[in-house]
C-alpha positions, 0 to 999 in steps of 0.5 A, a space after each residue: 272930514 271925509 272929503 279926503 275919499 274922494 280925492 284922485 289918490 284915494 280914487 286910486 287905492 279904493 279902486 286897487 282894493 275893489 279889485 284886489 279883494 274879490 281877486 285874491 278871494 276867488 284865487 282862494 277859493 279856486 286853490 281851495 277847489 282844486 284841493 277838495 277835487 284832490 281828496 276827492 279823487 284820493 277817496 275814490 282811488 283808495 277805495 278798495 274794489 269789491 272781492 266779488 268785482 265781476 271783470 269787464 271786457 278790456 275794451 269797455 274800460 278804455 281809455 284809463 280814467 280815474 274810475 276805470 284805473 285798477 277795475 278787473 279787465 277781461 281780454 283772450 288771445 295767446 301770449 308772444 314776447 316776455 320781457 322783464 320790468 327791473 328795480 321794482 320793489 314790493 314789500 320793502 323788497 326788490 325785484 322785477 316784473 314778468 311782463 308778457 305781451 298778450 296778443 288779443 283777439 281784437 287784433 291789439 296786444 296789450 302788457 300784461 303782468 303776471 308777477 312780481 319776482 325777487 333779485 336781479 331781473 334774470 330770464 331764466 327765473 321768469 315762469 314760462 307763458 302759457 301756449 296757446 289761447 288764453 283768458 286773461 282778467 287783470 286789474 287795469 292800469 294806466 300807461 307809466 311816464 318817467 314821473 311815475 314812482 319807482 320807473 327805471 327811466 335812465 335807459 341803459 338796460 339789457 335787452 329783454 328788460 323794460 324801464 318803463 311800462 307804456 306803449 310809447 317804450 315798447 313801440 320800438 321795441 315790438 312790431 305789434 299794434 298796442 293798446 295804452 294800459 296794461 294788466 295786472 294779473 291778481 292770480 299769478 303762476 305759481 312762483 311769483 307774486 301779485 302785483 297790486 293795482 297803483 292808484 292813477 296819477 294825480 289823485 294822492 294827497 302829495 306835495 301838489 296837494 297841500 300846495 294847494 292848500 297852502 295857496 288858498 291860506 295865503 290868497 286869505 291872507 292877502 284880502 287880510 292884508 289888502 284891507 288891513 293897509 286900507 284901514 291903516 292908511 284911511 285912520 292916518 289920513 284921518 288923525 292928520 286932518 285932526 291934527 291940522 285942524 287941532 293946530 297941531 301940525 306946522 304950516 308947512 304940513 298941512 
């Protein structure tokens, strides 16, 4: 009855389905892992930073990773060129960004933000810096990209505006030696607003994510698949013999 198995066709589906099934299991299981680190990496960036959290030196947290992003940095140096960052909205409102560039003592200069404002990016609304050396502890953040939510990346902006906060946008526009980060400072000048730590990229429960999670449904469904059209082949293959050996198939069946 069940000689027909191995014959050279049934040779070649059972050897399809061997393959096939632990295939679409472990890319299953794969899409299923990169989910899991997803929350994880989302539980970990959203969970808050102590009130109490005790500021490290800047250089100690670089580079930026998923752990060091939104830590509290500590740097000194004295303040140089102030740009401002526009379109960025906070609270459902618009506005824009006091950055300053920190010259530290380390020789590097780094981004910092000392505030949120709202309205149009105006100069003459923008606190003046402080002169002279300063101590600064910010809430470090990574390097922005034209992907990152909320950049103005169409280029096009009046000089003393910046698009995007990266020291791959300001390399041509300030003759300084940067660090890739910048601060935010959670204790602005009087006048401005505190602007938030964002969570480093790739770790929210975005599109990406359920994407994932929906690759690992499908993957499922293919070993349901691929055995369910074995099942259905090898009981057709079945009744036929049944049938013949019944005569209840023509000759020129069997």
């Amino acid at each position: 009855m069940h000689r027909f198995l191995l014959t050279p066709r049934w040779w070649g589906i059972n050897v399809f389905v061997a393959l096939a099934v632990p295939f679409c299991l472990f890319m299953g299981s794969w899409q299923l892992g990169r989910f899991e680190d997803r929350v994880d990496s989302h539980k970990e960036a959203s969970t808050e930073r102590p009130a109490d959290q005790v500021a490290a030196p800047l250089d100690s947290l670089l580079p930026v990773d998923k752990t060091t992003s939104g830590r509290l940095a500590s740097t000194a140096g004295e303040y140089g060129d102030q740009l401002l960052v526009p379109e960025r909205r906070l609270d459902g409102r618009s506005g824009f960004y006091v950055l300053t560039l920190l010259k530290t003592d380390s020789g590097k200069t780094v981004p910092v933000v000392r505030g949120w404002m709202p309205g149009v990016a105006d100069p003459a609304k923008a606190p003046v810096p402080p002169t002279g050396r300063v101590e600064v502890s910010g809430a470090l953040q990574a390097s922005e990209n034209a992907g990152t939510k909320g950049v103005h990346s169409q280029g096009g902006l009046p000089a003393g505006q910046l698009g995007v906060i990266s020291a791959a946008s300001l390399v041509n526009i300030v003759p300084y030696d940067l660090y890739d980060a910048w601060l935010t400072v959670q204790t602005p000048s009087e006048g401005m607003v505190p602007v938030p730590a964002q969570a480093p990229t790739n770790t929210g429960l975005d599109l990406k994510a359920f994407q994932n999670l929906g690759y690992t449904g499908e993957w499922f469904v293919f070993v349901a698949f691929v055995l369910f059209m074995w099942f259905r082949l090898y009981r057709r293959e079945v009744e036929t013999i049944r049938d013949a050996e019944a005569g209840l198939l023509e000759p020129a069946a069997r």
